[in-house]
C-alpha positions in Angstrom: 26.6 -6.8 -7.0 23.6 -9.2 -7.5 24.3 -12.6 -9.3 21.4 -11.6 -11.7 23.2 -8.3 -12.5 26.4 -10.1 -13.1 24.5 -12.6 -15.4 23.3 -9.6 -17.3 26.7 -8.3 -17.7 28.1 -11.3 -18.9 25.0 -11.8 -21.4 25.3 -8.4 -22.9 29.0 -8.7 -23.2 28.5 -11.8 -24.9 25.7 -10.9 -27.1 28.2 -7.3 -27.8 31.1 -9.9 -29.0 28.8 -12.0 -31.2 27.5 -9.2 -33.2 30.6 -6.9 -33.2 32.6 -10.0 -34.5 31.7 -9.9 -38.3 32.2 -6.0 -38.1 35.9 -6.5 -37.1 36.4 -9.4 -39.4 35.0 -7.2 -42.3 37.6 -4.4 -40.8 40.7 -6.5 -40.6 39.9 -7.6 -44.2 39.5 -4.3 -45.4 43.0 -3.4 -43.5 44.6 -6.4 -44.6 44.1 -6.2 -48.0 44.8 -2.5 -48.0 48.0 -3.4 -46.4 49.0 -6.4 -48.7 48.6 -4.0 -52.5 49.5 -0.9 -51.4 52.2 -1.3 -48.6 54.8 0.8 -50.2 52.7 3.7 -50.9 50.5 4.0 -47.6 51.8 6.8 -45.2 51.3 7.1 -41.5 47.4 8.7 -41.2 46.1 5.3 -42.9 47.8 3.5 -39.3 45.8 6.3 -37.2 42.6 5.8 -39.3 42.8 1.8 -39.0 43.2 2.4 -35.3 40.4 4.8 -34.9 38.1 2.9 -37.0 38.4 -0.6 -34.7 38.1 1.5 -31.8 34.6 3.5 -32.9 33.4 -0.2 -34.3 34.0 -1.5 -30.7 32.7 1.4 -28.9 29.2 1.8 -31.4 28.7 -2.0 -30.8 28.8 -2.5 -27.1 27.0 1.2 -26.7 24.0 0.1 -29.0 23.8 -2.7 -26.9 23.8 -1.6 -23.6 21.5 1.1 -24.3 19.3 -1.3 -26.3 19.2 -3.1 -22.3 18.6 0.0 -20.6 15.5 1.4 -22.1 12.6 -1.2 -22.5 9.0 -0.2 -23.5 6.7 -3.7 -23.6 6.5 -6.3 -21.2 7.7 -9.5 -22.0 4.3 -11.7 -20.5 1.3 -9.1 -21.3 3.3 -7.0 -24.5 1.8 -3.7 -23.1 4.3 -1.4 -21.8 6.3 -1.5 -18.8 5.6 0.6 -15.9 8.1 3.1 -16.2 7.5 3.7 -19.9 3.5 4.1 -18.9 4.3 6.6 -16.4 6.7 8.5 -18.5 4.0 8.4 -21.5 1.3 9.1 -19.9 3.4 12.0 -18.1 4.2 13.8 -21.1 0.5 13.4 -22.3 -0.8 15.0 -19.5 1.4 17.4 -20.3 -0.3 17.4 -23.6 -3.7 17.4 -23.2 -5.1 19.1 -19.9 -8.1 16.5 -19.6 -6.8 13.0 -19.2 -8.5 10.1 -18.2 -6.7 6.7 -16.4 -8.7 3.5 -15.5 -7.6 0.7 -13.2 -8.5 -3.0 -14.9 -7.7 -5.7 -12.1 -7.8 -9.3 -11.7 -9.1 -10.2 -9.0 -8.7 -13.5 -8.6 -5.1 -14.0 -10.1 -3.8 -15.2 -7.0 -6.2 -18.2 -7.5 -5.8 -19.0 -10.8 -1.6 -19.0 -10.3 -2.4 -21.6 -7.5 -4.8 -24.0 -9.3 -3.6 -23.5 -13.0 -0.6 -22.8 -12.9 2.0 -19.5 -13.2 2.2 -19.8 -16.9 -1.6 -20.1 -17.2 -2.1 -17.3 -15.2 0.7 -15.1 -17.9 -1.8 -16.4 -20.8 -4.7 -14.6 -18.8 -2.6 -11.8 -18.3 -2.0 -11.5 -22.0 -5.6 -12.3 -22.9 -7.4 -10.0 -20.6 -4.6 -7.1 -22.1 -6.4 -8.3 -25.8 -9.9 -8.4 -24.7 -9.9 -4.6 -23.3 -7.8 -3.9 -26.2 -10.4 -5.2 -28.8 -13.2 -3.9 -26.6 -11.7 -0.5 -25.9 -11.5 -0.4 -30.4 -14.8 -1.6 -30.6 -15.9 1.7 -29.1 -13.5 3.5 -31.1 -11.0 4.2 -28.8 -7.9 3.7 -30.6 -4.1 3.7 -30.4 -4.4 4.3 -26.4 -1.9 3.7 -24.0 -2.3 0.4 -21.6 0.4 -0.7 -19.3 1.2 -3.8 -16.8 2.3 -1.5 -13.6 2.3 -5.0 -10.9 0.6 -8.4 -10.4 -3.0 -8.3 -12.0 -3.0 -4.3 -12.4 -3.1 -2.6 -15.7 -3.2 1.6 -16.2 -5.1 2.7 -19.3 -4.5 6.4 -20.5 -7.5 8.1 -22.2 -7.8 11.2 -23.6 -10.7 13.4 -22.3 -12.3 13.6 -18.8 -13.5 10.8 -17.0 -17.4 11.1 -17.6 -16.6 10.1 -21.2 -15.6 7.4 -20.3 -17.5 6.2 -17.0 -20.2 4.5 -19.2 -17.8 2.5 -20.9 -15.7 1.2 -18.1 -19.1 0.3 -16.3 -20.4 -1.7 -19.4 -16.6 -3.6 -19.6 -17.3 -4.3 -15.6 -21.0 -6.2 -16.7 -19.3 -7.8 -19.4 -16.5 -9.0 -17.6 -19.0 -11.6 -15.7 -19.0 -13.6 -19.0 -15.7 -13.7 -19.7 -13.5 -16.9 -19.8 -9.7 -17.4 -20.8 -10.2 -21.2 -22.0 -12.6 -22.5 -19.3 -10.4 -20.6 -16.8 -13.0 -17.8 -14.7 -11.8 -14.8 -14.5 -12.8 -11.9 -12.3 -12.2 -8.2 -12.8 -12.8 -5.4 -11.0 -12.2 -1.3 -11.9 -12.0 2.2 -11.3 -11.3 5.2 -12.8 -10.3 9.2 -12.2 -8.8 11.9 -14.0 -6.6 15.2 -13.9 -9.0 16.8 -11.9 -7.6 14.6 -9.2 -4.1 15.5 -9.7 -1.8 16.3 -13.0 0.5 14.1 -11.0 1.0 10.4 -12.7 1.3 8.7 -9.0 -1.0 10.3 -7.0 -3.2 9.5 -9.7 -2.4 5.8 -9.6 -2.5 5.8 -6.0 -6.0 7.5 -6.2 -7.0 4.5 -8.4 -6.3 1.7 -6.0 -7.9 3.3 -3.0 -11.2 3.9 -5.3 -10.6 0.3 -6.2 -10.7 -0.6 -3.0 -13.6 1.1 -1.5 -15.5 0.1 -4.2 -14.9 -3.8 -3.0 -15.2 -2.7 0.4 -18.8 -1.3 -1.2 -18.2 2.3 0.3 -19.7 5.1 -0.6 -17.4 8.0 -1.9 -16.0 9.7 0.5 -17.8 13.4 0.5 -15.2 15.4 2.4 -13.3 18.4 0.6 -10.8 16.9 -1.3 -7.5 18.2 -1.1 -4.4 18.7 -4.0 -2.1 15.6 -3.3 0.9 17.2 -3.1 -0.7 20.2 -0.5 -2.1 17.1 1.6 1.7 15.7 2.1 2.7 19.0 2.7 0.1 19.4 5.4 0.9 16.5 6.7 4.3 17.2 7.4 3.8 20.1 8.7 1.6 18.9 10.7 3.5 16.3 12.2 6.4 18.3 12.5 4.9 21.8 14.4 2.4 19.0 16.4 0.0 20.5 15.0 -3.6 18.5 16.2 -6.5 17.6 18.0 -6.4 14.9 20.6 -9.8 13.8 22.1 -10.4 10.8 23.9 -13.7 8.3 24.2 -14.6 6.7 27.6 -14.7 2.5 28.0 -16.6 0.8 30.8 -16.3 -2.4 32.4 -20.0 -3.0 33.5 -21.0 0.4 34.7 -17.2 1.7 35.8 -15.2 3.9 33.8 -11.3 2.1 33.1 -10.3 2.8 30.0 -10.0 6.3 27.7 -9.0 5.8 24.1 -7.2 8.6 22.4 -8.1 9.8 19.0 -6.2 12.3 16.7 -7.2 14.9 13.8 -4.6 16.6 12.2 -4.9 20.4 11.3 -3.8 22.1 8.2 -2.3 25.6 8.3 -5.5 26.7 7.8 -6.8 25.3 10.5 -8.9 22.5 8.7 -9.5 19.2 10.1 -7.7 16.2 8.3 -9.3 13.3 9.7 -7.2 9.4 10.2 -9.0 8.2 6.4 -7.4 10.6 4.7 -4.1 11.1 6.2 -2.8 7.7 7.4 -2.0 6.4 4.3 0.1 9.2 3.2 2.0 9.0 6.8 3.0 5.6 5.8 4.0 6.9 2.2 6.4 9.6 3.6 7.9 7.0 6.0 6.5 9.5 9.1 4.4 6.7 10.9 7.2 6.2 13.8 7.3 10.1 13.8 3.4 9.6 14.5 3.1 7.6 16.5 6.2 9.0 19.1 4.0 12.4 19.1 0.7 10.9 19.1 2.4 8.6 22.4 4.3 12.0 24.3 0.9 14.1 24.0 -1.5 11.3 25.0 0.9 10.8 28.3 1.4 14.1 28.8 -2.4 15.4 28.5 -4.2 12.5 30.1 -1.8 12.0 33.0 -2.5 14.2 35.6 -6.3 14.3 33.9 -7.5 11.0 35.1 -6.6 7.9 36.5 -8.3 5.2 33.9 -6.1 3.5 31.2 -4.7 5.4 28.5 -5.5 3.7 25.0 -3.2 4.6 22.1 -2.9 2.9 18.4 0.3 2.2 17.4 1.7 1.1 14.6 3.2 -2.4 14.8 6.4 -1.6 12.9 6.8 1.4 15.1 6.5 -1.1 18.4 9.3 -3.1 16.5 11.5 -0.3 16.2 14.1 0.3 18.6 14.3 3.8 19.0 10.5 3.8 19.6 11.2 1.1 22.8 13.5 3.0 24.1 11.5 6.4 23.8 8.7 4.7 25.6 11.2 3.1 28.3 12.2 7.0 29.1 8.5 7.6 29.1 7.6 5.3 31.7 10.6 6.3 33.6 9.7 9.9 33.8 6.1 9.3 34.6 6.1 6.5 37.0 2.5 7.0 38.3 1.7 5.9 34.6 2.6 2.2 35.1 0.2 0.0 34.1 -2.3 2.3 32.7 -1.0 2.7 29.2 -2.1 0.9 26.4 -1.1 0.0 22.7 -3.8 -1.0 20.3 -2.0 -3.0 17.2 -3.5 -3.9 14.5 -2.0 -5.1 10.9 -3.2 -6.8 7.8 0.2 -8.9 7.2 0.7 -11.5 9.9 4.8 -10.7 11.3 6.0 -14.0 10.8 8.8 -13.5 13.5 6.3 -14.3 16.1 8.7 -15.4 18.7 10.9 -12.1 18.4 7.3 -10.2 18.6 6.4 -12.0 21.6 9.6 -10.8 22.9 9.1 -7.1 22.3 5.6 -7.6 23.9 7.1 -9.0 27.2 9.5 -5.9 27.1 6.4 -3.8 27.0 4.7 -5.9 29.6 7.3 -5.6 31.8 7.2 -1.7 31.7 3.4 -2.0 33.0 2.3 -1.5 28.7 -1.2 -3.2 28.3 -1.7 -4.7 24.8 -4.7 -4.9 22.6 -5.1 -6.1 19.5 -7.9 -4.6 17.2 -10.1 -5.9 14.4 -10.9 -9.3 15.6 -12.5 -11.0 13.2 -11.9 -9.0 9.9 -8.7 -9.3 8.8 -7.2 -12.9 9.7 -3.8 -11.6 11.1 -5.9 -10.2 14.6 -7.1 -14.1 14.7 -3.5 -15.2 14.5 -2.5 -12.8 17.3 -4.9 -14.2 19.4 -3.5 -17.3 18.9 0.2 -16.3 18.7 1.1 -13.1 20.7 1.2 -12.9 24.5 -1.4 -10.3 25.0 -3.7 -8.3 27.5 -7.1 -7.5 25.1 -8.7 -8.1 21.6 -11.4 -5.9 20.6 -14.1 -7.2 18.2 -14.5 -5.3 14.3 -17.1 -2.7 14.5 -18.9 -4.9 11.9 -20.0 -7.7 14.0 -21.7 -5.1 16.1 -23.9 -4.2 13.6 -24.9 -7.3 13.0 -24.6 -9.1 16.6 -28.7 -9.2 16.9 -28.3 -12.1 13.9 -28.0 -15.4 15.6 -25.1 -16.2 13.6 -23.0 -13.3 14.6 -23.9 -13.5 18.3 -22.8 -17.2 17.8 -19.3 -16.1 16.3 -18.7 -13.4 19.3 -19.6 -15.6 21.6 -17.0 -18.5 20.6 -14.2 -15.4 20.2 -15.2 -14.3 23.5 -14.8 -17.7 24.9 -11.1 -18.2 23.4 -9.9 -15.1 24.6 -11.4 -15.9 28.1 -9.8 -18.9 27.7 -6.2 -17.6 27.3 -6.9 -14.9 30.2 -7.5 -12.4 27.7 -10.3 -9.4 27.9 -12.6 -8.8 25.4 -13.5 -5.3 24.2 -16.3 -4.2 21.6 -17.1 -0.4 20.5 -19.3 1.9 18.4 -22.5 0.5 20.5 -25.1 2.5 19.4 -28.5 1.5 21.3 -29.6 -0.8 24.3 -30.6 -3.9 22.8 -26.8 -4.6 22.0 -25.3 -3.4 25.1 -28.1 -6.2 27.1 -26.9 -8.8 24.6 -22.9 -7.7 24.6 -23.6 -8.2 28.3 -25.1 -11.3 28.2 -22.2 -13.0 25.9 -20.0 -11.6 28.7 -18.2 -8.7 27.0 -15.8 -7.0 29.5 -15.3 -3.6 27.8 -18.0 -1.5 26.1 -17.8 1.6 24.0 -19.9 3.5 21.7 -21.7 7.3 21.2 -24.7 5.3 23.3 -22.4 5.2 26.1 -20.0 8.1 26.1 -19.0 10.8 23.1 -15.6 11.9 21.9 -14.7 14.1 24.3 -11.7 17.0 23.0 -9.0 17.5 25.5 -6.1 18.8 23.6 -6.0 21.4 20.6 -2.5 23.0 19.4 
């Protein structure tokens, strides 16, 4: 048991003793006394009834209090509710009311303002920015609604009605929100919002939320594929996973004008043969804890299909905590041993947004894998800062650039910034490897900076090799 949990224990029992104490006094008064002027003429069922009475007393005391600890509704910091309550209410008002409506209210830049002002500043913004949508919310006369503090700088309002009731408002709060100020502290909040036509499910709605949330900083655009019933798409997925049930195609890589490197792709299929493409389904792999499942398939048919199919490099992405597993290493050390003519032309692309702090273990694994003839690239250089870290950090074979810098390579600035990534990696006998090239004025200047791999539709199209 956790020190914390035995604190609690001792608290409650504490707390149980201080208030049951007048109780029993007042009982062993009334007993007393009873005992003192009427001695003679008690019989034996006023003993039993004594006993019985200190027993419930002791019993209804510690009860009260330890269900008292067991059920709490508001938070302590923000005084909405907690997140279990939230789900549970907003649960049984779904239940309720077939239209509901749930909004996302973040704060975006809580992080910051813990770090400059303070952790107990940062619980007064908390607490304000919970009164300033409440008195916002009432000043459109939405009243008595349900708002919760579910993690961090996340709260989960419950309205009832659809969503475009409400899409207005929640814009309006966004424009206001540039304004508003806790003290002289900034603070900046961001939204998003769905309802039961999503799902009647209270955590797939959540979910839903933060991935809107999140496109919508990423400025996205909606995704306009079919959308498909939460708990169907983790059935799908299973099922998928499970029967190996896909589409594996492959896109060619050049070095100059010479073919060396085919990077695998994979679609899964629903039992109806629809496509589920990596968007919408990689998430929810990671959810189910099915990613090492995933990636051993996605590994034995990219081997098994490409093998005797061509002799360039075989590009698979794989997840990083699947490489740090050990019943992955050891499935791809059986690998390599039955398919010896593979060495050296397999390859993991890693990518992650947390940087693995154990970076000498990693390096480790990676000399494992380097030792079996595994090639390793790591992806997204120059968008999320863990790839730049790995550069730095991890013994490795390849980085490939973000697709975003090859959009915008023909600005002097970005041309500058691949140029000095390209350098470093050349620098630590690294290759460099940048896709989705879509015309010829960026393949001339990718080849100018001194690129080694090139990819893209202008170059070479998915090509599909394997359907189950």
């Amino acid at each position: 048991m956790l020190l914390p949990q035995k604190k609690e224990r001792e608290y409650r029992f504490k707390l149980a003793l201080r208030m049951g104490l007048p109780i029993f006094a007042l009982v062993l008064a009334l007993i007393s006394n009873t005992l003192i002027t009427t001695y003679e003429s008690l019989n034996s069922a006023f003993y039993f009834e004594a006993i019985v009475l200190l027993a419930f007393s002791i019993y209804f005391i510690f009860y009260i209090i330890y269900s008292g600890f067991n059920v709490r509704i508001t938070e302590e910091v923000t005084k909405t509710f907690t997140r279990e309550y939230l789900y549970e209410y907003l649960q049984k008002e779904i239940r309720k009311n077939k239209d509901m409506t749930l909004m996302l209210i973040s704060i975006d830049n809580l992080d910051d303002i813990n770090n400059l002002y303070g952790i107990k500043n940062g619980d007064k913004v908390l607490y304000k920015v919970a009164i300033w949508i409440e008195e916002y919310l009432t000043d459109k006369n939405i009243h008595n609604f349900p708002i919760g503090h579910i993690k961090g700088e996340d709260f989960i309002i419950g309205l009832v009605g659809d969503k475009s009731k409400y899409k207005p408002i929640l814009d309006l709060l966004c424009l206001k929100s540039d304004d508003f100020k806790v003290d002289t502290i900034e603070v900046k909040i961001s939204a998003a919002i769905n309802d039961t036509s999503f799902s009647n499910q209270i955590e797939y709605l959540v979910e839903n939320l933060f991935e809107l949330q999140n496109e919508n900083k990423n400025l996205k655009s909606s995704s306009k594929d079919e959308e498909i019933n939460p708990n169907e798409l983790e059935s799908f997925i299973i099922k998928a996973i499970k029967d190996k049930n896909f589409i594996l195609s492959t896109q060619d890589v050049f070095e100059k004008d010479k073919l060396v490197i085919k990077e695998c792709f994979v679609k899964l299929k629903t039992p109806q043969n629809k496509i589920l493409h990596q968007k919408n389904y990689m998430k929810v792999v990671n959810r189910l804890g099915l990613m090492l499942d995933y990636d051993l398939m996605v590994l034995e048919e990219s081997i098994r299909n490409c093998i005797h199919t061509c002799e360039e490099i075989i590009a698979v992405t794989i997840s990083p905590t699947s490489l740090r597993n050990h019943q992955f290493l050891s499935k791809v050390k059986e690998l390599l041993h039955n398919n010896q003519n593979i060495k050296n032309r397999l390859m993991f692309i890693l990518w992650e947004t947390e940087y693995y702090s154990h970076i000498n273990k990693y390096n480790a694994i990676l000399k494992i894998l380097r030792g079996m003839g595994v090639l390793i690239a790591i992806d997204r250089l120059g968008a999320i800062h863990t790839s730049f870290l790995y550069l730095r950090d991890l013994e490795i074979d390849v980085v490939r650039f973000d697709s975003f810098y090859v959009k915008e390579i023909t600005k002097r600035d970005y041309e500058s910034i691949i140029d000095g990534f390209n350098v470093m990696a050349h620098n630590k006998n690294m290759k460099t490897w940048i896709k989705m090239l879509e015309e010829e004025e960026i393949k001339a200047l990718t080849e100018k900076i001194g690129i080694d791999y090139l990819q893209g539709k202008y170059l070479a199209p998915l090509e599909k090799i394997y359907e189950s």
